[in-house]
VOFIKOL-925034 format. One line per 2 residues: for each residue x, y, z of C-alpha. Coordinates in Angstrom, 2 decimals. Layout:
BEGIN
X Y Z | ... .
% end
This chain:
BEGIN
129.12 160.79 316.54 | 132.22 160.68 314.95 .
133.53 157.49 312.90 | 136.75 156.19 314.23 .
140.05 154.41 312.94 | 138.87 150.79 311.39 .
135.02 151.60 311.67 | 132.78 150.11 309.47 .
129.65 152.11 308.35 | 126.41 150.31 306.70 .
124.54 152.23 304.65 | 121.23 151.30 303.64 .
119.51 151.59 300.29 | 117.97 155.05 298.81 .
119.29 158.19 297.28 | 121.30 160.42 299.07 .
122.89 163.74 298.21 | 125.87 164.24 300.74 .
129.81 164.91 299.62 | 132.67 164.99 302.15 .
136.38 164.31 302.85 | 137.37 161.05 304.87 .
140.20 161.56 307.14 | 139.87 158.65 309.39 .
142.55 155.82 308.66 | 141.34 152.40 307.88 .
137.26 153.54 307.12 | 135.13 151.38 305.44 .
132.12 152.65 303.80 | 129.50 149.56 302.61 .
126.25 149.32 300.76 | 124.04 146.68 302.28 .
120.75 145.20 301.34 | 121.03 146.59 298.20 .
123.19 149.49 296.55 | 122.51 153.08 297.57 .
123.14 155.72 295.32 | 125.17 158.89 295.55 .
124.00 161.23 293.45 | 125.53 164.81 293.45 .
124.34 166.25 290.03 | 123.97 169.73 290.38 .
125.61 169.85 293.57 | 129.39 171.51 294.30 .
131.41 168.01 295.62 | 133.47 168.39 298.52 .
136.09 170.90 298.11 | 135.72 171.34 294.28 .
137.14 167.67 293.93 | 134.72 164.94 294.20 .
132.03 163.61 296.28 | 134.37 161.25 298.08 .
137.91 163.08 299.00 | 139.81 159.63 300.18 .
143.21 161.83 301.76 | 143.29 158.99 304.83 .
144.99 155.34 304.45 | 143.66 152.50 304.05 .
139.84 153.13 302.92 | 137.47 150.74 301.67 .
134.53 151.80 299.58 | 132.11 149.08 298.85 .
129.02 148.17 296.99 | 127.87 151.99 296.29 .
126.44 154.00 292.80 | 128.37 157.19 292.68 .
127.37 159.74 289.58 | 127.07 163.62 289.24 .
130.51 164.61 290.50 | 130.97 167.85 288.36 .
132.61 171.20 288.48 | 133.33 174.44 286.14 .
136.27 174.50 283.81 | 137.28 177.50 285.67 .
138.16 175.29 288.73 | 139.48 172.24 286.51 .
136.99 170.53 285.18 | 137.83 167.67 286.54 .
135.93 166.23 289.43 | 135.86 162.57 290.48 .
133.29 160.30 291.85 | 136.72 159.02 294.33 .
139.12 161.90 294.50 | 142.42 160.17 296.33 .
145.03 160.74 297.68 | 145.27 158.23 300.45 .
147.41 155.19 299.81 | 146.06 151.34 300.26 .
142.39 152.33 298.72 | 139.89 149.58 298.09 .
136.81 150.12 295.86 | 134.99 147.03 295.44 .
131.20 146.25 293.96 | 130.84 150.11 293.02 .
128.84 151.10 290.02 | 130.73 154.69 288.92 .
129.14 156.62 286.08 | 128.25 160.10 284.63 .
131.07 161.69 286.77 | 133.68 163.75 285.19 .
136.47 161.63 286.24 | 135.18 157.98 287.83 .
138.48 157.25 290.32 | 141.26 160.09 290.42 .
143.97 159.15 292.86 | 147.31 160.36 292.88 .
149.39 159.58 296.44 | 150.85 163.02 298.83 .
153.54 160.24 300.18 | 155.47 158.01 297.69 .
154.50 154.41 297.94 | 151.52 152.48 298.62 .
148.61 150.84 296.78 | 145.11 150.96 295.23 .
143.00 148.36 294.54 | 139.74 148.60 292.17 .
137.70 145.31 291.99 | 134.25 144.25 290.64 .
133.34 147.62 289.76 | 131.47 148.98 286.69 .
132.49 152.34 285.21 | 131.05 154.17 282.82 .
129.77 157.34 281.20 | 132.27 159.10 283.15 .
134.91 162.00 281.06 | 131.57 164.53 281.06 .
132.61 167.57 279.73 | 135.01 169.13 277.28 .
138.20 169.22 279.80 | 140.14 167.70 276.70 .
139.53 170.45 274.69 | 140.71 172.84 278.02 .
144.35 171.30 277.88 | 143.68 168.01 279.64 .
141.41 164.88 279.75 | 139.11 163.28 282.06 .
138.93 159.44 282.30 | 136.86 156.42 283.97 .
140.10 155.53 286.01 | 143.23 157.86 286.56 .
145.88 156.94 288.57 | 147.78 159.74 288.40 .
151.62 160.94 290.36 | 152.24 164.09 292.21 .
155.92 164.01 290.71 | 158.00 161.80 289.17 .
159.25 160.86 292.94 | 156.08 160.53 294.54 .
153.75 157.86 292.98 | 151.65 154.78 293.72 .
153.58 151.51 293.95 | 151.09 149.28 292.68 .
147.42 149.57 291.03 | 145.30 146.75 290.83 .
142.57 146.50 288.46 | 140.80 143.37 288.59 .
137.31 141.69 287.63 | 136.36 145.16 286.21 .
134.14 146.60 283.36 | 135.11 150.16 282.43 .
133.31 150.88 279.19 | 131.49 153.91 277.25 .
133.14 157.48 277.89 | 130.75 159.89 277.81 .
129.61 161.49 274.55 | 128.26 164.35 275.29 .
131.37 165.87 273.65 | 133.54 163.97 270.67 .
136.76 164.21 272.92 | 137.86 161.97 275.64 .
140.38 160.65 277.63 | 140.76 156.90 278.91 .
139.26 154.10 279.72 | 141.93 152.85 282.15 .
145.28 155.49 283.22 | 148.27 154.68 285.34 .
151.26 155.90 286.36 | 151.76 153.46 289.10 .
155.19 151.99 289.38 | 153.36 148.73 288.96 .
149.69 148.05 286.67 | 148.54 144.66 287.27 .
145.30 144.73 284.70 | 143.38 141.46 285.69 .
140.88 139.42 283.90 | 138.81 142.56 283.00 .
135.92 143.69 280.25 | 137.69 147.20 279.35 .
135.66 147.96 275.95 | 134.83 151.29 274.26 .
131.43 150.29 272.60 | 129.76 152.86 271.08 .
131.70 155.52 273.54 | 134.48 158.18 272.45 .
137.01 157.14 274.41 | 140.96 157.42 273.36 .
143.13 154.09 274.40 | 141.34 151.90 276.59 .
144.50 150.84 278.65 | 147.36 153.95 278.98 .
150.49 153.39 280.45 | 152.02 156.33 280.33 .
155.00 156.18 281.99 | 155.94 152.94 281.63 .
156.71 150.90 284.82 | 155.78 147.06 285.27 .
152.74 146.69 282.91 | 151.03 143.35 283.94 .
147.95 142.82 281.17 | 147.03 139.23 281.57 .
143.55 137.67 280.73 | 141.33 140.87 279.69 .
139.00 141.58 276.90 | 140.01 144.56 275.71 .
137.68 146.09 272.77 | 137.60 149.32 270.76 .
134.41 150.61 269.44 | 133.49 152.38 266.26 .
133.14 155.74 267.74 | 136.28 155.94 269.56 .
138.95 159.15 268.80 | 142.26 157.03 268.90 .
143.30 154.38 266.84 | 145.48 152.44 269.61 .
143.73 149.80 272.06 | 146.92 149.79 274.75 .
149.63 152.53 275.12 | 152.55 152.19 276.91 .
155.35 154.95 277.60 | 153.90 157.43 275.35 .
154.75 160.46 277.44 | 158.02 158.92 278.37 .
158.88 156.38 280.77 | 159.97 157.61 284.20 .
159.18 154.35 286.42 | 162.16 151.84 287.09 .
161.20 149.81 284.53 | 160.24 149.95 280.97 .
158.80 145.87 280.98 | 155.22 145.23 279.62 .
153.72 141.53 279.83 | 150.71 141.16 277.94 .
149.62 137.55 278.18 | 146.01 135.53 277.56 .
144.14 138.63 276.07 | 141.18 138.94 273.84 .
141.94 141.95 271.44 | 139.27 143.44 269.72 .
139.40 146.51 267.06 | 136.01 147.40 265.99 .
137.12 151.08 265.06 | 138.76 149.80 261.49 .
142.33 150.55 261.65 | 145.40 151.01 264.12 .
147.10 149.73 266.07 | 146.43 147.20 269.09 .
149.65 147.17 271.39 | 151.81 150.68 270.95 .
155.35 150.44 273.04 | 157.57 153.76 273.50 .
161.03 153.09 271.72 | 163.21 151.08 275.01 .
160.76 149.27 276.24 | 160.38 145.94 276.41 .
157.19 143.55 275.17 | 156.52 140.25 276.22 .
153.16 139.18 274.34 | 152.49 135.19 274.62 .
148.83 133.55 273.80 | 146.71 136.81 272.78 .
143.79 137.36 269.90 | 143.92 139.81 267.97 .
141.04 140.16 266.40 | 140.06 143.15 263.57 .
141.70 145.38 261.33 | 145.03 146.87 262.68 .
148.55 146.14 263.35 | 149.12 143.54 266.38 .
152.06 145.60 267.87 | 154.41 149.10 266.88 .
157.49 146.11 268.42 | 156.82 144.12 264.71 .
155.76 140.76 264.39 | 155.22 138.86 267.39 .
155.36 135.28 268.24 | 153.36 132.72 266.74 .
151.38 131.67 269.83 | 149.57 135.17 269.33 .
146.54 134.80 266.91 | 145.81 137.64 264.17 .
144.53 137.51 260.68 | 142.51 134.94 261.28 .
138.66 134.38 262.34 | 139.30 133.11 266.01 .
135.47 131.74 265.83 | 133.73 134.08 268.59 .
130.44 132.90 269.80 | 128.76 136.57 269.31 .
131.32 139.16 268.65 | 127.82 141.66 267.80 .
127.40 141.47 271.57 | 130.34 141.25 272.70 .
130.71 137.53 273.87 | 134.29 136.71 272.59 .
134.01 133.09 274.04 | 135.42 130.52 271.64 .
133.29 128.31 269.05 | 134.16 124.45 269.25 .
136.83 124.30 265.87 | 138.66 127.77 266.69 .
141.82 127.60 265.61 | 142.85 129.41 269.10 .
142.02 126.04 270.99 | 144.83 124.31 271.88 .
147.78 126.91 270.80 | 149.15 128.54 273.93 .
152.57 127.95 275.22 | 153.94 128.34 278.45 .
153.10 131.72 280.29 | 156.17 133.49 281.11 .
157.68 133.86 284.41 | 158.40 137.55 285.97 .
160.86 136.71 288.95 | 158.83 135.14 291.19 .
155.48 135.76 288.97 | 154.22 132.73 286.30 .
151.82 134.71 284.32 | 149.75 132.01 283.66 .
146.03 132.95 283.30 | 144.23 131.57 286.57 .
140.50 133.22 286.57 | 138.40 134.46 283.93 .
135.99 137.63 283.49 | 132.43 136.80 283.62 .
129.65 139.65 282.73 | 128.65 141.37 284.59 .
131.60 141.85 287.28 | 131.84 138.35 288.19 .
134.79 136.14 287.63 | 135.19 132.23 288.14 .
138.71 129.88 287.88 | 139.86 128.82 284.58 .
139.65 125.42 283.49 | 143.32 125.51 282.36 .
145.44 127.74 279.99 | 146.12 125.88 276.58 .
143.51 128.03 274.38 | 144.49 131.96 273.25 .
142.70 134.17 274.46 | 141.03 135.35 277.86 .
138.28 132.64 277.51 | 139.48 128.59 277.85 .
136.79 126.80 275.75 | 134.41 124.74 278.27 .
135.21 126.48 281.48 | 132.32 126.53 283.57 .
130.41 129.61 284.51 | 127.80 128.52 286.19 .
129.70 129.43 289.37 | 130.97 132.24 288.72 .
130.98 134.71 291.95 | 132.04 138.59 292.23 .
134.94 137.66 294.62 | 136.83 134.96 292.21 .
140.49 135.47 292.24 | 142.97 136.61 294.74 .
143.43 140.14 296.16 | 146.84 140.18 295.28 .
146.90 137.70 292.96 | 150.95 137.98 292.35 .
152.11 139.12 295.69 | 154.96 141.10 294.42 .
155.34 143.04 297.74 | 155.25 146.30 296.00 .
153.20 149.17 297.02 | 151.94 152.26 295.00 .
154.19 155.57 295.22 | 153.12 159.17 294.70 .
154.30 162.15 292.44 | 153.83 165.89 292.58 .
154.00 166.50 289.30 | 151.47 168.63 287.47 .
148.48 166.27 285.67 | 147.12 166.52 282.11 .
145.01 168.83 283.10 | 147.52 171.14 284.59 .
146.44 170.62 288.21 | 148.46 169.28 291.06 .
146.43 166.03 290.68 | 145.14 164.59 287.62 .
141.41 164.66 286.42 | 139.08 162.40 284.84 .
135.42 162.68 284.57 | 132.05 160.86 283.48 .
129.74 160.54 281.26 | 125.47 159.59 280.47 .
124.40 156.23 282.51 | 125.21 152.81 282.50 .
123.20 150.59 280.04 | 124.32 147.61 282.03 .
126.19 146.05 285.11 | 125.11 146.76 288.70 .
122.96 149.81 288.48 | 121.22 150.20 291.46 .
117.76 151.60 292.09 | 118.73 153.72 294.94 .
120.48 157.44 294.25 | 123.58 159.33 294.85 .
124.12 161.10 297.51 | 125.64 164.79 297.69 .
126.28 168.07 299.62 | 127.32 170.90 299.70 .
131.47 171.00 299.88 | 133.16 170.13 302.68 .
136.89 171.45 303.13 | 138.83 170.24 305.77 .
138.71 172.24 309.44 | 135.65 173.68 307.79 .
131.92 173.99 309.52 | 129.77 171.18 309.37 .
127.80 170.18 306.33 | 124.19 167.99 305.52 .
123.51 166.10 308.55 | 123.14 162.11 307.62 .
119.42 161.33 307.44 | 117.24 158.07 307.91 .
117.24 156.25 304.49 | 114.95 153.06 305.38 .
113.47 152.74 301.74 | 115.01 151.22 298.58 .
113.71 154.15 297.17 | 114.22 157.13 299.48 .
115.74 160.11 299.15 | 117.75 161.96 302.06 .
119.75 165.20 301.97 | 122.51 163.05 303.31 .
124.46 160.28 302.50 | 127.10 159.70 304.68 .
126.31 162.20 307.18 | 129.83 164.30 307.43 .
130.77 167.23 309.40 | 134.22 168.17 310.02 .
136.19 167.39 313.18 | 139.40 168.25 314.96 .
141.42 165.99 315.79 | 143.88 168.15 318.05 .
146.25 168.42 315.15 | 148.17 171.77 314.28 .
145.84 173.69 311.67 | 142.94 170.68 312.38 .
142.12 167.99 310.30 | 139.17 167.34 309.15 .
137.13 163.97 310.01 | 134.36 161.90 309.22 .
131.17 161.88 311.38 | 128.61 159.87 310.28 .
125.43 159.51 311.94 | 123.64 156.34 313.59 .
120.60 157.72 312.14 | 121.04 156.11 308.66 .
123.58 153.82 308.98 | 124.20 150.67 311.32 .
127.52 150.69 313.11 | 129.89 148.02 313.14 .
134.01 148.28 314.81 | 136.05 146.01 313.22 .
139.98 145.82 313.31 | 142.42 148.52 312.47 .
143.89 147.33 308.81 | 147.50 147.51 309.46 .
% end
């Protein structure tokens, strides 16, 4: 049985080994009563690039563990948990880890979206592909050229943490090259990984960084927390907004904002908090808090809420406005992966002292919480790791988050118009294990050459039609 435009397929807890490529528009893919796990360790993913190849519209991957997406340096190196090249992507309540790259996505048509929510990555840049002449990454939004790119990323009510370290050298915790980055009350910390920046910019465009906790650990291989327009700025703009942030450098020196010469920074009620130069702009505005002990409730652990008597309470100014955008901070992170509304915006910071998180929920906030109409683009340009598409990778597990007792699952690759691969397979235990996960074979469609589809099988999954996403 093959899955069809707007489907929604249910899979249920256990360990499955299956890897394909979706081609059918508007496919949802959902964990329920509990999180299943796809684990392709020493498996080949689905045509060398990952154990999900998203190359259809409008796909929404929710509530599954994805790890062991791997491949040889002499075919890149760079495999991805989610390899995409679909626009209007939606991963939500996904635990990503021990991957090469976690999400690599870069668009085959300029324009569109992708939206990463609620999701814990980690462990993921496994390998040495930074040593090879490019770098793998939890996250890499990536271009096909400088014309062809993602409109807009999202990345919201996230925890990316802890590159791999099996090897000293690493790429990112967060990459874009989207037009627009809207980074949204987030936990993006190295810990005790080897990662480079935690937030990369790379090419500039409409950097949106409001209400994160953004941390560099002592093991880390670069100096600089966020980097913006380092390898030149080809977007349309060259504007980065970095409002309500918790800074924190635990590596000893560098530098916490870096801005490419011509670009603009707007920085308004961040901490900065550890050894290292605010911003490579100069000294910013008052309302931003450095030097001083903001009065963290357990900075060992990582809980940068604010003591009663820090002298962040009560400082912020006004938040900006962006055209149509205020950037003042509405929602805050909560660990793990949840989020909840913030009491109100006069303390630095990503944390108001006294909000509430007692009700915190993992679907706080809005989807498009600034409703800029834009939508992501895509490039064909060549990616740091000199494919057509960039790579990232991942690393050992999670210590944390929303690991889930069921497995990954894998199979053998799948290219498109190619024979059919692992069959899907009952899964009715939280603790099974099945050769299949979700159960793909290819399919024509009628189309000049074929295109490959997703079948997947009533066997292990419960079937549910739901409207077309436009």
């Amino acid at each position: 049985m093959v899955a069809t435009n707007g489907e929604e397929i249910d899979i249920q807890p256990g360990t499955y080994t299956d890897t394909c490529e979706i081609n059918v528009p508007g496919l949802t893919l959902r964990g329920v009563n509990g999180q299943p796990k796809i684990d392709l360790t020493g498996k080949a993913p689905a045509d060398k690039k990952g154990i999900y190849v998203v190359s259809s519209d409008d796909v929404t991957i929710d509530n599954l563990e994805l790890m062991g997406a791997q491949i040889a340096d002499s075919d890149g190196g760079n495999a991805a948990a989610l390899r995409v090249t679909g626009q209007g992507l939606v991963v939500h309540g996904c635990y990503i880890h021990d991957n090469q790259n976690g999400i690599l996505a870069a668009p085959l048509v300029d324009g569109g979206s992708i939206t990463i929510e609620n999701t814990e990555l980690s462990h993921n840049g496994l390998g040495d592909a930074c040593d090879q002449g490019g770098c793998v990454h939890n996250v890499y939004i990536s271009k096909t050229s400088t014309s062809v790119r993602y409109d807009r990323t999202v990345f919201q009510f996230n925890w990316t943490h802890d590159l791999a370290s099996d090897t000293a050298d690493k790429g990112h915790l967060l990459k874009s090259r989207s037009r627009e980055t809207d980074v949204l009350y987030n936990r993006i910390t190295g810990e005790m990984g080897h990662d480079s920046y935690e937030v990369d910019l790379p090419n500039g465009g409409v950097g949106i960084v409001v209400g994160n906790v953004i941390e560099k650990g002592p093991s880390a291989d670069n100096s600089t927390l966020l980097a913006y327009g380092e390898e030149g700025i080809d977007n349309p703009s060259s504007d980065l907004y970095v409002e309500s942030n918790t800074f924190v450098n635990d590596f000893g020196k560098g530098t916490f904002v870096s801005v490419a010469s011509g670009a603009t920074l707007t920085a308004h009620d961040n901490i900065f908090y550890g050894t290292g130069t605010p911003s490579s702009t100069g000294a910013l505005s008052a309302d931003n808090l450095s030097g001083t002990d903001p009065l963290f409730v357990d900075a060992a652990s990582y809980d940068y809420h604010l003591e009663a008597g820090s002298p962040a309470i009560g400082k912020a100014v006004a938040a900006p406005v962006v055209g149509s955008v205020v950037l003042t901070p509405i929602d805050e992170y909560v660990q793990p992966l949840e989020s909840v509304s913030r009491l109100t915006a006069h303390d630095l910071g990503a944390f108001e002292y006294g909000t509430n998180t007692a009700d915190a929920g993992a679907n706080g906030g809005s989807m498009d919480p600034f409703s800029t109409g834009s939508e992501p683009a895509l490039e064909t340009a060549m990616d740091d790791a000199g494919a057509v598409v960039g790579g990232s990778s991942s690393g050992a597990g999670s210590s944390g988050g929303v690991a889930s007792s069921g497995g990954v699952a894998s199979s053998s690759g799948a290219s498109p118009g190619a024979g059919s691969v692992d069959g899907g397979a009952n899964a009715n235990g939280a603790n099974a294990t099945v050769a299949a996960g979700c159960g793909c074979h290819a399919a024509r469609h009628g189309q000049a050459g074929g295109l490959a589809a997703l079948a997947l099988f009533a066997l292990f999954a419960l079937r549910r039609s739901r409207a077309p996403q436009g």
